[in-house]
DRENKOLNU-197143 format. One record per residue (C-alpha): residue in three letters; z negated, y negated, x; residue number from 1; chain. Coordinates in nm, 2 decimals, decimal comma. Layout:
DRENKOLNU-197143
<atom vose="Ala" Z="Z" Y="Y" X="X" koldren="NUM" voba="A"/>
...
This chain:
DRENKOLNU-197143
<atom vose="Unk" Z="-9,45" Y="-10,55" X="7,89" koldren="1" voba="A"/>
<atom vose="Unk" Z="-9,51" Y="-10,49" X="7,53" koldren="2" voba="A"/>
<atom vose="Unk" Z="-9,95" Y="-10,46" X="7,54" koldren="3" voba="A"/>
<atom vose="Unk" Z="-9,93" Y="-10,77" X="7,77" koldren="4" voba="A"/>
<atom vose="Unk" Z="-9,76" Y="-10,95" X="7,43" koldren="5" voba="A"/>
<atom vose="Unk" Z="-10,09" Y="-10,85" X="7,25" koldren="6" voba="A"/>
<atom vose="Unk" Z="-10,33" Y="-11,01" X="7,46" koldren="7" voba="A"/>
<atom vose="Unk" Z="-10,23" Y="-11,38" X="7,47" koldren="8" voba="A"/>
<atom vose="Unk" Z="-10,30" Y="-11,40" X="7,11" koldren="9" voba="A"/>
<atom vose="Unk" Z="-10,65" Y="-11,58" X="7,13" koldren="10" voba="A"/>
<atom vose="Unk" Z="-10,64" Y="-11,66" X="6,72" koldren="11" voba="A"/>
<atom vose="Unk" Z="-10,94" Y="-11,51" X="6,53" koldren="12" voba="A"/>
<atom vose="Unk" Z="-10,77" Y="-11,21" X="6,34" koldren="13" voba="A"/>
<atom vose="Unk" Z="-10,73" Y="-11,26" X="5,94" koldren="14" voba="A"/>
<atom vose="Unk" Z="-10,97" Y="-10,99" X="5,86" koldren="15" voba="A"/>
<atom vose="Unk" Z="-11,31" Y="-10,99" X="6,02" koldren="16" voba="A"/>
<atom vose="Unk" Z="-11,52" Y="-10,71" X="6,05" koldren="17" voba="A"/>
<atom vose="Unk" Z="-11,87" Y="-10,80" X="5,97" koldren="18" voba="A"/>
<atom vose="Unk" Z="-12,20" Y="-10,61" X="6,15" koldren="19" voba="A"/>
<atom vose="Unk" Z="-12,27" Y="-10,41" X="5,83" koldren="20" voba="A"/>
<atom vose="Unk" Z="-11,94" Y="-10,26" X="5,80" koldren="21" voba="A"/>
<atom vose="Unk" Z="-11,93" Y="-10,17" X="6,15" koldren="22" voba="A"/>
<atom vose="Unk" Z="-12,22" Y="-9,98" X="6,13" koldren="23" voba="A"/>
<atom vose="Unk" Z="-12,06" Y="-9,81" X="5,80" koldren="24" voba="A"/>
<atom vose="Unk" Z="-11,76" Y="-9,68" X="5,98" koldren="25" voba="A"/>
<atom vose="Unk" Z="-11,98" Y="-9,53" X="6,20" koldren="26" voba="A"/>
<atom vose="Unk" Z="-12,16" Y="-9,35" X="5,99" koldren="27" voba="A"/>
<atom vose="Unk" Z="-11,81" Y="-9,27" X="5,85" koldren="28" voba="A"/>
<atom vose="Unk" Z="-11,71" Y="-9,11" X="6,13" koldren="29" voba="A"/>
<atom vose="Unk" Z="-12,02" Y="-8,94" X="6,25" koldren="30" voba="A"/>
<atom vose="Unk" Z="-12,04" Y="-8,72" X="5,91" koldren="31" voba="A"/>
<atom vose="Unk" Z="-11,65" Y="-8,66" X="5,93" koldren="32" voba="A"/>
<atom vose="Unk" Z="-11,76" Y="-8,49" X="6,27" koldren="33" voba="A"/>
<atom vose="Unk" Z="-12,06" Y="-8,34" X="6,18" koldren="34" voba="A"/>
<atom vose="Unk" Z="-11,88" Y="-8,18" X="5,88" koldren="35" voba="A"/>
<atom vose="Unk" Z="-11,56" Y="-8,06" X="6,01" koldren="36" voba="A"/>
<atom vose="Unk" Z="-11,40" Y="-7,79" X="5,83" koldren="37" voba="A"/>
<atom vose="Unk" Z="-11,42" Y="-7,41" X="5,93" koldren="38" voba="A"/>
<atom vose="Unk" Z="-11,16" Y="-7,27" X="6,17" koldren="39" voba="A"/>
<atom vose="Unk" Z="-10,88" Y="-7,15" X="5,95" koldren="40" voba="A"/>
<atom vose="Unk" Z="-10,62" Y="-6,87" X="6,07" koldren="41" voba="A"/>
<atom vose="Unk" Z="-10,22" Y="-7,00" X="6,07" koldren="42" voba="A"/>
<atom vose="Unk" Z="-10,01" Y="-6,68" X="5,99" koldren="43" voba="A"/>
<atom vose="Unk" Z="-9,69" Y="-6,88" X="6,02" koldren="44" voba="A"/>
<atom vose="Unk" Z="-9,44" Y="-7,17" X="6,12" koldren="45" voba="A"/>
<atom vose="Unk" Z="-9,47" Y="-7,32" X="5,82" koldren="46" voba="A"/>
<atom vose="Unk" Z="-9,86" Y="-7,28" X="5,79" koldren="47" voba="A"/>
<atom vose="Unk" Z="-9,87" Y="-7,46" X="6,15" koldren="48" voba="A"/>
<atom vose="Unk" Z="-9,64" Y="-7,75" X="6,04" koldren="49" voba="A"/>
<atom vose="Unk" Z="-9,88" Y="-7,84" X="5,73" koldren="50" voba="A"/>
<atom vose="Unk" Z="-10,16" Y="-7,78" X="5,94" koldren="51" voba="A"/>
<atom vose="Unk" Z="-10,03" Y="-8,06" X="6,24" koldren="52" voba="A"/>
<atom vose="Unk" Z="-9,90" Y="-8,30" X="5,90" koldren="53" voba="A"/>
<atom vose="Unk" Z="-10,27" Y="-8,27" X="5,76" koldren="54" voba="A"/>
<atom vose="Unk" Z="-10,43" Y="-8,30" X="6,07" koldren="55" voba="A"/>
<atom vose="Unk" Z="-10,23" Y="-8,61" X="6,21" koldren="56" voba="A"/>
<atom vose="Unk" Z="-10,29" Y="-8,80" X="5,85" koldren="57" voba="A"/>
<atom vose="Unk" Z="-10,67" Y="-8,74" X="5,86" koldren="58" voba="A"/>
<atom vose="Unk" Z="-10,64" Y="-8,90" X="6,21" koldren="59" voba="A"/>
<atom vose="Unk" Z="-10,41" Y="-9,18" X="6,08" koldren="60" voba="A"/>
<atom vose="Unk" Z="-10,62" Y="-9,29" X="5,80" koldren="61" voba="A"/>
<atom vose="Unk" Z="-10,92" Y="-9,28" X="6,01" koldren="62" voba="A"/>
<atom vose="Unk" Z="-10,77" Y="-9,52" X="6,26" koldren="63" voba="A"/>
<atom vose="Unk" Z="-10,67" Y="-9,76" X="5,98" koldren="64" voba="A"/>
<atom vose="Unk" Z="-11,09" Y="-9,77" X="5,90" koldren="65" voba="A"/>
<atom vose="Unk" Z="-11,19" Y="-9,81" X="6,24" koldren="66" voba="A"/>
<atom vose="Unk" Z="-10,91" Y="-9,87" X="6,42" koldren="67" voba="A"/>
<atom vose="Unk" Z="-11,16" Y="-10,04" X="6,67" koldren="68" voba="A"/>
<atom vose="Unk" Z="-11,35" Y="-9,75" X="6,80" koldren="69" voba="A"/>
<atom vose="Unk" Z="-11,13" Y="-9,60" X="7,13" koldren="70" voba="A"/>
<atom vose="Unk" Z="-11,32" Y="-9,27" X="7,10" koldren="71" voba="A"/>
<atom vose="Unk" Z="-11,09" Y="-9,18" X="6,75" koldren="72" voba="A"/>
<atom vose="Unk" Z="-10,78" Y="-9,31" X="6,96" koldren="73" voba="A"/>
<atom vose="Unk" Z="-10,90" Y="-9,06" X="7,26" koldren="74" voba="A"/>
<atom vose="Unk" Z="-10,99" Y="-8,76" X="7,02" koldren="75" voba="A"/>
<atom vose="Unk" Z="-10,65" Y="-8,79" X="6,86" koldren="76" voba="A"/>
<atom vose="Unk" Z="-10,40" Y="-8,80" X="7,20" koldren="77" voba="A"/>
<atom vose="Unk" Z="-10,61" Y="-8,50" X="7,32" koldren="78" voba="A"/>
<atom vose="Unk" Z="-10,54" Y="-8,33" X="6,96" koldren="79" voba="A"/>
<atom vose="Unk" Z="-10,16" Y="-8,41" X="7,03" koldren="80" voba="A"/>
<atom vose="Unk" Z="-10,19" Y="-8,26" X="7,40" koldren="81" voba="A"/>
<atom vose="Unk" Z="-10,36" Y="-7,94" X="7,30" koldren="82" voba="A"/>
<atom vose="Unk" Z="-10,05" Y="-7,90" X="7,03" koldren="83" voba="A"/>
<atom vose="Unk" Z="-9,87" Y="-7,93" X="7,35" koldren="84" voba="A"/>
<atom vose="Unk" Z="-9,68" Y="-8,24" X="7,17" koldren="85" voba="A"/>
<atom vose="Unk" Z="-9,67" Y="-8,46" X="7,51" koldren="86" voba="A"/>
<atom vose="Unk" Z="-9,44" Y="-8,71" X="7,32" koldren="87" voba="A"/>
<atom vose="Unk" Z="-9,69" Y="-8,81" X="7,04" koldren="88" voba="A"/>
<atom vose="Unk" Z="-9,97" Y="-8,79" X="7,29" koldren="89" voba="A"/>
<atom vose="Unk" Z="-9,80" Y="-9,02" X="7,50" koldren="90" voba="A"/>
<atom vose="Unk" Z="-9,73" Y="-9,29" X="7,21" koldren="91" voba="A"/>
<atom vose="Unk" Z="-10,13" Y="-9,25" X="7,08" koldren="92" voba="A"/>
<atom vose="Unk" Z="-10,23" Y="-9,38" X="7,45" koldren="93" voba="A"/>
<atom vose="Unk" Z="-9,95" Y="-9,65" X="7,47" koldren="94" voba="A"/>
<atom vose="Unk" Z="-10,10" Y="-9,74" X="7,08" koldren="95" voba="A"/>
<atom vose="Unk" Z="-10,47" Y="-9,79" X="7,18" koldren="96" voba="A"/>
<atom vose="Unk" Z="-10,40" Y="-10,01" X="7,50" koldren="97" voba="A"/>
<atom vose="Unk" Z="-10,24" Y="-10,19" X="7,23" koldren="98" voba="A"/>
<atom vose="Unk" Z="-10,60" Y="-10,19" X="7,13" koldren="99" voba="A"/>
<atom vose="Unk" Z="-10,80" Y="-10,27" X="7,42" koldren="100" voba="A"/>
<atom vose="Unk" Z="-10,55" Y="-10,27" X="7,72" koldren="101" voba="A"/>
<atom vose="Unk" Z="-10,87" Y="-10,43" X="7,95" koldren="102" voba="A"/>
<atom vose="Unk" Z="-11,06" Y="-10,07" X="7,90" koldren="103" voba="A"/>
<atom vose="Unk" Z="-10,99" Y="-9,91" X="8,28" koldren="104" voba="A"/>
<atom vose="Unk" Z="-11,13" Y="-9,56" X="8,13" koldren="105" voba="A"/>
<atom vose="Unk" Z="-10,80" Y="-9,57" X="7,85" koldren="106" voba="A"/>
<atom vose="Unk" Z="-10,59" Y="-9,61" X="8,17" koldren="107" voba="A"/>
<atom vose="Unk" Z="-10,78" Y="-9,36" X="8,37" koldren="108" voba="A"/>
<atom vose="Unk" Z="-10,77" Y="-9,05" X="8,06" koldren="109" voba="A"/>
<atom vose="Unk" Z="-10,39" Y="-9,19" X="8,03" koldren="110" voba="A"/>
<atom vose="Unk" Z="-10,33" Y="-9,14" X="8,37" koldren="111" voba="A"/>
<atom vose="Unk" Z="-10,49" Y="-8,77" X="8,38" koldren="112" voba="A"/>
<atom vose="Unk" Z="-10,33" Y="-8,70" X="8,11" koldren="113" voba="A"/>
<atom vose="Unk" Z="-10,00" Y="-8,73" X="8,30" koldren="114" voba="A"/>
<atom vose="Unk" Z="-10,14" Y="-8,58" X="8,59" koldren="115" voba="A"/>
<atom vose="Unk" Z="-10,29" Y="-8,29" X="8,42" koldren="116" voba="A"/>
<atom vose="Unk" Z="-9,96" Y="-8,16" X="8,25" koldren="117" voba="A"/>
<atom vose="Unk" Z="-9,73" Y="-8,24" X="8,58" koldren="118" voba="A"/>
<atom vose="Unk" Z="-9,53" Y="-8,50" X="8,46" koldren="119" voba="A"/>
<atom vose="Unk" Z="-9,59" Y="-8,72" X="8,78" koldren="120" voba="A"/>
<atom vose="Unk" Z="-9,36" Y="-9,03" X="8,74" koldren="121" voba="A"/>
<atom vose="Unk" Z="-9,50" Y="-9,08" X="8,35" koldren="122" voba="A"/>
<atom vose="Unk" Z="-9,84" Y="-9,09" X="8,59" koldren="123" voba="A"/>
<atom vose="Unk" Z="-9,67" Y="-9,31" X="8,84" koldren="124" voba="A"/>
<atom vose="Unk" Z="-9,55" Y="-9,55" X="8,62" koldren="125" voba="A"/>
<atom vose="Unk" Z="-9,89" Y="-9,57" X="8,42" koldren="126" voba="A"/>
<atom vose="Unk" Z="-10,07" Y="-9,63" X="8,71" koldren="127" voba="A"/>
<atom vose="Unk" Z="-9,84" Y="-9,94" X="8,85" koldren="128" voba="A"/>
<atom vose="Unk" Z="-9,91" Y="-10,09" X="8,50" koldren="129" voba="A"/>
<atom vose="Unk" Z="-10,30" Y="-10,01" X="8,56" koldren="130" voba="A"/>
<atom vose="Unk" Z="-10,32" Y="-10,20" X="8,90" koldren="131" voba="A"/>
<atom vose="Unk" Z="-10,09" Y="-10,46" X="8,78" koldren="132" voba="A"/>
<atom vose="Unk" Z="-10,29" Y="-10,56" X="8,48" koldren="133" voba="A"/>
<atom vose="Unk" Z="-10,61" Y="-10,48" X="8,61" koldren="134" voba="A"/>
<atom vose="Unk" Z="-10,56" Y="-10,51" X="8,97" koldren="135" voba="A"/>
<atom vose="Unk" Z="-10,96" Y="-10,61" X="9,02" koldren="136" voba="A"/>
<atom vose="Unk" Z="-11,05" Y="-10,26" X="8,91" koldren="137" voba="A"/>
<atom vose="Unk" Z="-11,11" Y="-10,05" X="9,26" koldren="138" voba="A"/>
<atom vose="Unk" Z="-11,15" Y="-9,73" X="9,11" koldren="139" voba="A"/>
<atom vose="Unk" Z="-10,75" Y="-9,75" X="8,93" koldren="140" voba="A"/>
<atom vose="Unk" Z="-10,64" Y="-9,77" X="9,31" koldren="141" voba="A"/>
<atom vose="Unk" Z="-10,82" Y="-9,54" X="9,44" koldren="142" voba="A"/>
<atom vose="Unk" Z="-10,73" Y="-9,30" X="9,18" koldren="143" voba="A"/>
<atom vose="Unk" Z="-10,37" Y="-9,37" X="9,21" koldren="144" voba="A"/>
<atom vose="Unk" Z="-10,37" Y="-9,32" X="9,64" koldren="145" voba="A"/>
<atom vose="Unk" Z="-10,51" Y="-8,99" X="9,58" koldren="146" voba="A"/>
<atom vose="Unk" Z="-10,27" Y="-8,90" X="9,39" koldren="147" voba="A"/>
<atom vose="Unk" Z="-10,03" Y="-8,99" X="9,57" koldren="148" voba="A"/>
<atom vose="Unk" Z="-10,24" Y="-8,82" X="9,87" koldren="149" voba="A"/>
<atom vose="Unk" Z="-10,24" Y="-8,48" X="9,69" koldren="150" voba="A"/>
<atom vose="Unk" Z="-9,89" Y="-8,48" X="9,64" koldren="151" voba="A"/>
<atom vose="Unk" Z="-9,83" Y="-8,56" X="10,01" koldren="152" voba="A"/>
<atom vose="Unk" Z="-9,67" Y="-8,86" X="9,95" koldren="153" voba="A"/>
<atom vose="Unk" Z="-9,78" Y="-9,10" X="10,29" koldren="154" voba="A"/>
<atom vose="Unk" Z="-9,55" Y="-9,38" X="10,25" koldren="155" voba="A"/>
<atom vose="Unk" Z="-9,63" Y="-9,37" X="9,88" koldren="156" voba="A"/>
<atom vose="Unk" Z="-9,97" Y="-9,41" X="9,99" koldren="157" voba="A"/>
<atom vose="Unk" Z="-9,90" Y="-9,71" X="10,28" koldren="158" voba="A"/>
<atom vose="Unk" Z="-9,70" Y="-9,89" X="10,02" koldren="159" voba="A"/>
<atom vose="Unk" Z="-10,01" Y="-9,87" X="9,72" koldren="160" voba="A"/>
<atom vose="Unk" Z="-10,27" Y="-9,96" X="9,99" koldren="161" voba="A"/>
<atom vose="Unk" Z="-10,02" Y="-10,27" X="10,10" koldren="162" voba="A"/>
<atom vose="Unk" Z="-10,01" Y="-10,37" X="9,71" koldren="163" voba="A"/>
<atom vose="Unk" Z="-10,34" Y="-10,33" X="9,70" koldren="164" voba="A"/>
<atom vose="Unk" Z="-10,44" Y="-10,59" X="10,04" koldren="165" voba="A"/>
<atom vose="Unk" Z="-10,21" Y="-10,87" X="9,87" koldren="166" voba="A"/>
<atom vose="Unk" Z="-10,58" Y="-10,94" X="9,65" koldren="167" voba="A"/>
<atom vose="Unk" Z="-10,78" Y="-10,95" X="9,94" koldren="168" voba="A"/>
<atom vose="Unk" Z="-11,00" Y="-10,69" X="9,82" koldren="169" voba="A"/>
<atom vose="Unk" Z="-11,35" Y="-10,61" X="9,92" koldren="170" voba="A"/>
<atom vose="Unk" Z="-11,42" Y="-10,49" X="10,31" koldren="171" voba="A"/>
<atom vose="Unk" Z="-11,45" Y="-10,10" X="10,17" koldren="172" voba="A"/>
<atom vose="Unk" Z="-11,08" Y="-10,10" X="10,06" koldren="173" voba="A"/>
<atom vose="Unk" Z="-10,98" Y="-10,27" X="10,39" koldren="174" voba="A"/>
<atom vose="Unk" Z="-11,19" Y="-10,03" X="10,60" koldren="175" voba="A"/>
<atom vose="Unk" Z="-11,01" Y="-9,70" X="10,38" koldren="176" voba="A"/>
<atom vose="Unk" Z="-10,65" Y="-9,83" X="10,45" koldren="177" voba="A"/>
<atom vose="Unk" Z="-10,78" Y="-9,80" X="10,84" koldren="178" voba="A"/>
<atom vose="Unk" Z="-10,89" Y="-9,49" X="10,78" koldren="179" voba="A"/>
<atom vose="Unk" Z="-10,58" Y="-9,36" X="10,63" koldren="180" voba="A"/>
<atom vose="Unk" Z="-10,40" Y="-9,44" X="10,90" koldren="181" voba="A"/>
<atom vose="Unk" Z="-10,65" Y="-9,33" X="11,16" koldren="182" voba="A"/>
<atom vose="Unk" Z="-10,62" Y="-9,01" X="10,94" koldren="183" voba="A"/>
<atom vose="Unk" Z="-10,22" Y="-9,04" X="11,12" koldren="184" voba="A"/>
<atom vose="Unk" Z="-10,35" Y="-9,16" X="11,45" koldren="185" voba="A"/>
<atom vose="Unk" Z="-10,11" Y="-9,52" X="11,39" koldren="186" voba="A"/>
<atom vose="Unk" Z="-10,34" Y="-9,65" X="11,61" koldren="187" voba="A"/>
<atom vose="Unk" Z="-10,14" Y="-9,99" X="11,64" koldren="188" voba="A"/>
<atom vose="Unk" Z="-10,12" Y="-10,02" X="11,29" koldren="189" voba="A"/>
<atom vose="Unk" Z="-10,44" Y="-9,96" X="11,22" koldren="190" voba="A"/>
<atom vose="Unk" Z="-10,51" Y="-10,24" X="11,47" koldren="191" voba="A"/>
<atom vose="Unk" Z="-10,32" Y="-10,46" X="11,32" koldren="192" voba="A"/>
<atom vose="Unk" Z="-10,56" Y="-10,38" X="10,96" koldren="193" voba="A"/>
<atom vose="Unk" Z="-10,80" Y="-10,50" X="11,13" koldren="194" voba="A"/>
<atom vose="Unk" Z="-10,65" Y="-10,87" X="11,22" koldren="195" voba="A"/>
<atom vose="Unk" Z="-10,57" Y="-10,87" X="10,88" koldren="196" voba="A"/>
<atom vose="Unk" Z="-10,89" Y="-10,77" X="10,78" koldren="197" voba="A"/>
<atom vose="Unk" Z="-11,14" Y="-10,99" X="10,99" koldren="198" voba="A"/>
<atom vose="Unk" Z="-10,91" Y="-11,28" X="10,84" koldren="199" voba="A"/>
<atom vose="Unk" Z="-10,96" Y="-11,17" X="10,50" koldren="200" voba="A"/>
<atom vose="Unk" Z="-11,34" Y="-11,10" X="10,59" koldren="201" voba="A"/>
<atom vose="Unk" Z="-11,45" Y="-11,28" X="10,87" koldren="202" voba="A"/>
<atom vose="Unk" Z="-11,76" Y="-11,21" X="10,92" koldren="203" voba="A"/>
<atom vose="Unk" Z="-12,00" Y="-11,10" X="11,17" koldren="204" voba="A"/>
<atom vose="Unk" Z="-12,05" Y="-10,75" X="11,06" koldren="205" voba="A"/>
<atom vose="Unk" Z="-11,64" Y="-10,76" X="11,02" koldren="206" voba="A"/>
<atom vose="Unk" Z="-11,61" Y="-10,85" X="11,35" koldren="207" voba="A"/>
<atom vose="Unk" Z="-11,86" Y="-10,55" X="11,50" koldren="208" voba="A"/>
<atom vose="Unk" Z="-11,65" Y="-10,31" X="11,30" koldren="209" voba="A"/>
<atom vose="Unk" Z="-11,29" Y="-10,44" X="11,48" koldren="210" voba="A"/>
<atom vose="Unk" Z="-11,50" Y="-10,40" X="11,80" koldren="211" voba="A"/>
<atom vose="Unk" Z="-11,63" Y="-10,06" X="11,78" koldren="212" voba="A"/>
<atom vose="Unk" Z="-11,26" Y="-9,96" X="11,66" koldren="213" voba="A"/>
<atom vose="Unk" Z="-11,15" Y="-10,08" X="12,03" koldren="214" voba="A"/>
<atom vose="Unk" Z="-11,45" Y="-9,89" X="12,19" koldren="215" voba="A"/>
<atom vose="Unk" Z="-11,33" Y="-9,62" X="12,03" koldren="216" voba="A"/>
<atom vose="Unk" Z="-10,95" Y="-9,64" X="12,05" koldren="217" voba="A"/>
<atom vose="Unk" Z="-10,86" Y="-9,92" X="12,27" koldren="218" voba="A"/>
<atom vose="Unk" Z="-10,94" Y="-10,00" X="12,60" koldren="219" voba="A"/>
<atom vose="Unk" Z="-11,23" Y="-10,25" X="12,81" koldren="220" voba="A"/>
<atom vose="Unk" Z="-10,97" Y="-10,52" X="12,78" koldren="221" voba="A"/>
<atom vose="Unk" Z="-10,95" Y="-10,48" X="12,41" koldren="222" voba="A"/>
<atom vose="Unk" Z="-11,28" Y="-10,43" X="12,34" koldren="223" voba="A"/>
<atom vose="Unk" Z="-11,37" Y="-10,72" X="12,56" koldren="224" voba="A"/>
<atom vose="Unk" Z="-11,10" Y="-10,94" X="12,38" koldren="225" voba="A"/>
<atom vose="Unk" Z="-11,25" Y="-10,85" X="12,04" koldren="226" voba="A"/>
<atom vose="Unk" Z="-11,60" Y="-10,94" X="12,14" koldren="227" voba="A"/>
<atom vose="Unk" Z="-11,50" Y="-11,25" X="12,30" koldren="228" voba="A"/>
<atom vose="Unk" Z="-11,30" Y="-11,40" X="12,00" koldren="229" voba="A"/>
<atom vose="Unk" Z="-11,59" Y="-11,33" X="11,75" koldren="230" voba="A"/>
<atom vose="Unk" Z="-11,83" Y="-11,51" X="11,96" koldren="231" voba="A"/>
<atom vose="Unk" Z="-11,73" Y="-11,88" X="11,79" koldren="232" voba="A"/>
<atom vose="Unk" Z="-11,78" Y="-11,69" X="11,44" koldren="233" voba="A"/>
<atom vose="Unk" Z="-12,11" Y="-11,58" X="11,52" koldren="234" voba="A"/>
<atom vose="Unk" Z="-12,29" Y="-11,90" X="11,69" koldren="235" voba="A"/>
<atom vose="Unk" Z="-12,17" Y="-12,02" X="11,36" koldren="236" voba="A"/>
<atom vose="Unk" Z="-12,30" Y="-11,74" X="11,12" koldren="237" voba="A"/>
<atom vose="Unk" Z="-12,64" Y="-11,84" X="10,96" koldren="238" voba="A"/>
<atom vose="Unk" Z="-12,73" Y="-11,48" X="10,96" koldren="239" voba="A"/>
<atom vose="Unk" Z="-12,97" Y="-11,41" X="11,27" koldren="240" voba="A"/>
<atom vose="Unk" Z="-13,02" Y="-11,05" X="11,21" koldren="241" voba="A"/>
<atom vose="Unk" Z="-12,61" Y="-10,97" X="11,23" koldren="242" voba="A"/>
<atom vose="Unk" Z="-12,61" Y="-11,22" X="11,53" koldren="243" voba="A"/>
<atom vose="Unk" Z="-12,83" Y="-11,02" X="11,74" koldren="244" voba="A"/>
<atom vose="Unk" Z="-12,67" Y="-10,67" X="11,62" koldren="245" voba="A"/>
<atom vose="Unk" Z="-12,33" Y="-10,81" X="11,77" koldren="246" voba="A"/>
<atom vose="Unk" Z="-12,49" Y="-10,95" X="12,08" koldren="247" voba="A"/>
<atom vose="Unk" Z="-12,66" Y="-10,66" X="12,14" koldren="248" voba="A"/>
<atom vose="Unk" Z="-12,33" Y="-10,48" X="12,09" koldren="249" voba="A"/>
<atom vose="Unk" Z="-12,14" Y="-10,71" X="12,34" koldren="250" voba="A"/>
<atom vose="Unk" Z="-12,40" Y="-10,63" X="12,61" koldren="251" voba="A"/>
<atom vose="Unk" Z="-12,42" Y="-10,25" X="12,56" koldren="252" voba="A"/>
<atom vose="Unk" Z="-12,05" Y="-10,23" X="12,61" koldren="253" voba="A"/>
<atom vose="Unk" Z="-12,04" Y="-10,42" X="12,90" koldren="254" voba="A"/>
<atom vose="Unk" Z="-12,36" Y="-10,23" X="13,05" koldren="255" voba="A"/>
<atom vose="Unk" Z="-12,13" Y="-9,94" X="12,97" koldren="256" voba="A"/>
<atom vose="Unk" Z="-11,88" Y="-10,01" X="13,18" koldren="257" voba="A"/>
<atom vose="Unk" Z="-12,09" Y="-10,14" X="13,44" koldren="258" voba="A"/>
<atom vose="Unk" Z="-12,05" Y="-10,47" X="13,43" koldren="259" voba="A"/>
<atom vose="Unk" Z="-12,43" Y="-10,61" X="13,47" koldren="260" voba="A"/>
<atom vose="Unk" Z="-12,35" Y="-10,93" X="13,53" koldren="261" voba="A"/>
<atom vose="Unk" Z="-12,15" Y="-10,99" X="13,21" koldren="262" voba="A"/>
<atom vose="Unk" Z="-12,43" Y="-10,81" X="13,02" koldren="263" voba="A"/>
<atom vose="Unk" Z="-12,70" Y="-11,03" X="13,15" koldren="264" voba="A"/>
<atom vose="Unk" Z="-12,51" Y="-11,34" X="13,09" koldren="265" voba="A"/>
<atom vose="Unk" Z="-12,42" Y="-11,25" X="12,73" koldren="266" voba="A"/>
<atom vose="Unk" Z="-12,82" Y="-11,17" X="12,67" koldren="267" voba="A"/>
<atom vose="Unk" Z="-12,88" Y="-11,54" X="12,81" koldren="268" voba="A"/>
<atom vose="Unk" Z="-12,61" Y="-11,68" X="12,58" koldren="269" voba="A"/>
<atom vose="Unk" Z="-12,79" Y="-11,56" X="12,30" koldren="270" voba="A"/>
<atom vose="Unk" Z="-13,14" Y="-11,71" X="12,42" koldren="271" voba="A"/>
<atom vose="Unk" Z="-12,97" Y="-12,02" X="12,42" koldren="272" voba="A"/>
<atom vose="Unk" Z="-12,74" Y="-12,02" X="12,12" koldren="273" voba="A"/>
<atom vose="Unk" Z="-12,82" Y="-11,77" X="11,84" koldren="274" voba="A"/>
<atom vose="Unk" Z="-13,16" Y="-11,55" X="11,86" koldren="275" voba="A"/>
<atom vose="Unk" Z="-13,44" Y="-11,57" X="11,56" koldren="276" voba="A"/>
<atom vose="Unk" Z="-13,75" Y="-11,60" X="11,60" koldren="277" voba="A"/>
<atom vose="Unk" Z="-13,96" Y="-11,29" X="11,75" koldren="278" voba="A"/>
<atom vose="Unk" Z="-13,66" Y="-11,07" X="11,84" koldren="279" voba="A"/>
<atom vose="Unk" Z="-13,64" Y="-11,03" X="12,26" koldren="280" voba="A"/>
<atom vose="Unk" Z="-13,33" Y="-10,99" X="12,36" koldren="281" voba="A"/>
């Protein structure tokens, strides 16, 4: 991929820009904004074509002086858009990521861009570069599922949110691929999320969550089955205060199905193995 050429170049560049200049060009480009020239009226095909010519070169030559500033880059693709030139918009993006490919907002404006004017594979295609360059960025795939959403696209969805596990990514975008499917009622699959997921995440409060799915969707055997499995994870967590939460959790459930017994002996497993101090079970 061509901007992924750009990057492995480490070498200082030949030309460095000092702090003074810097702060020059932005001065630059602040009074070429604050004195922009009055609104002129275009009588003709021919009047329009100088107008896009001199517009494009002021553009041009302030991208050569700073060249470094996204916000020219962005001003100048939405110029190109509002002349309803998609083509040249399109190759001012695919120039700044050139630029500064790790900037997630280029991608995101790209990617609306796309979106915005309906060509939806151009959008596809930017996004799959997006997540595969910048895969640590939540908000690129959850952008890109709700497109994909809107458009009522579900396997398009599954298959981004299956991309998307591959990093093991933080519990929230685990617990939003269950939703989705929830959404569908694939219970099963969404059980089988959760296996994933309290692999990928094992901890206590992970563990409560798989439950509470099964109280909710599953049956005593399942529920039981969950609770049971997590108990090793949590004798061994450090954190007291999730401890008692699941143990409390374990017992309600079993109260609620009128199993006293198992509820009592679950409240006298934790006395004995996992309940801080001044908490009474």
């Amino acid at each position: 991929m061509r901007i992924c050429g750009g990057a492995k170049n480490k070498n200082y560049g030949p030309i460095q820009i000092t702090a003074e200049q810097i702060v020059r060009e932005a001065r630059e480009l602040e009074e070429i904004h604050r004195h922009r020239p009055p609104k002129q009226k275009i009588n003709d095909g021919t009047e329009l074509g100088e107008y896009r010519l001199r517009k494009r070169k002021e553009f041009e030559d302030l991208i050569r002086r700073v060249g470094w500033n996204v916000k020219v880059w962005v001003k100048y693709a939405e110029w190109e858009e509002s002349q309803k030139d998609f083509d040249r918009a399109r190759s001012v993006w695919e120039r700044v990521l050139e630029v500064d490919y790790k900037n997630h907002t280029l991608w995101l404006k790209y990617a609306e861009f796309e979106m915005k004017n309906r060509f939806i594979n151009h959008a596809r295609n930017v996004w799959h570069r997006a997540i595969t360059l910048l895969p640590r960025v939540d908000q690129l795939w959850y952008k890109y599922i709700h497109m994909e959403n809107m458009l009522g696209n579900v396997v398009g969805v599954r298959r981004i949110f299956e991309m998307w596990m591959e990093w093991m990514p933080e519990r929230h975008a685990w617990l939003s691929y269950i939703k989705f499917e929830l959404k569908y009622k694939e219970i099963q699959h969404a059980r089988d999320l959760f296996e994933r997921f309290v692999l990928c995440h094992p901890t206590v409060a992970s563990w409560i969550r798989y439950a509470k799915f099964e109280i909710n969707n599953g049956d005593a055997c399942s529920t039981r089955n969950v609770f049971e499995r997590a108990l090793d994870k949590v004798v061994a967590a450090e954190d007291d205060e999730e401890a008692h939460k699941f143990f409390v959790a374990f017992a309600d459930f079993e109260a609620s199905c009128n199993e006293t017994h198992r509820a009592e002996c679950i409240y006298q497993f934790a006395l004995h193995h996992h309940v801080p101090k001044g908490i009474n079970c």
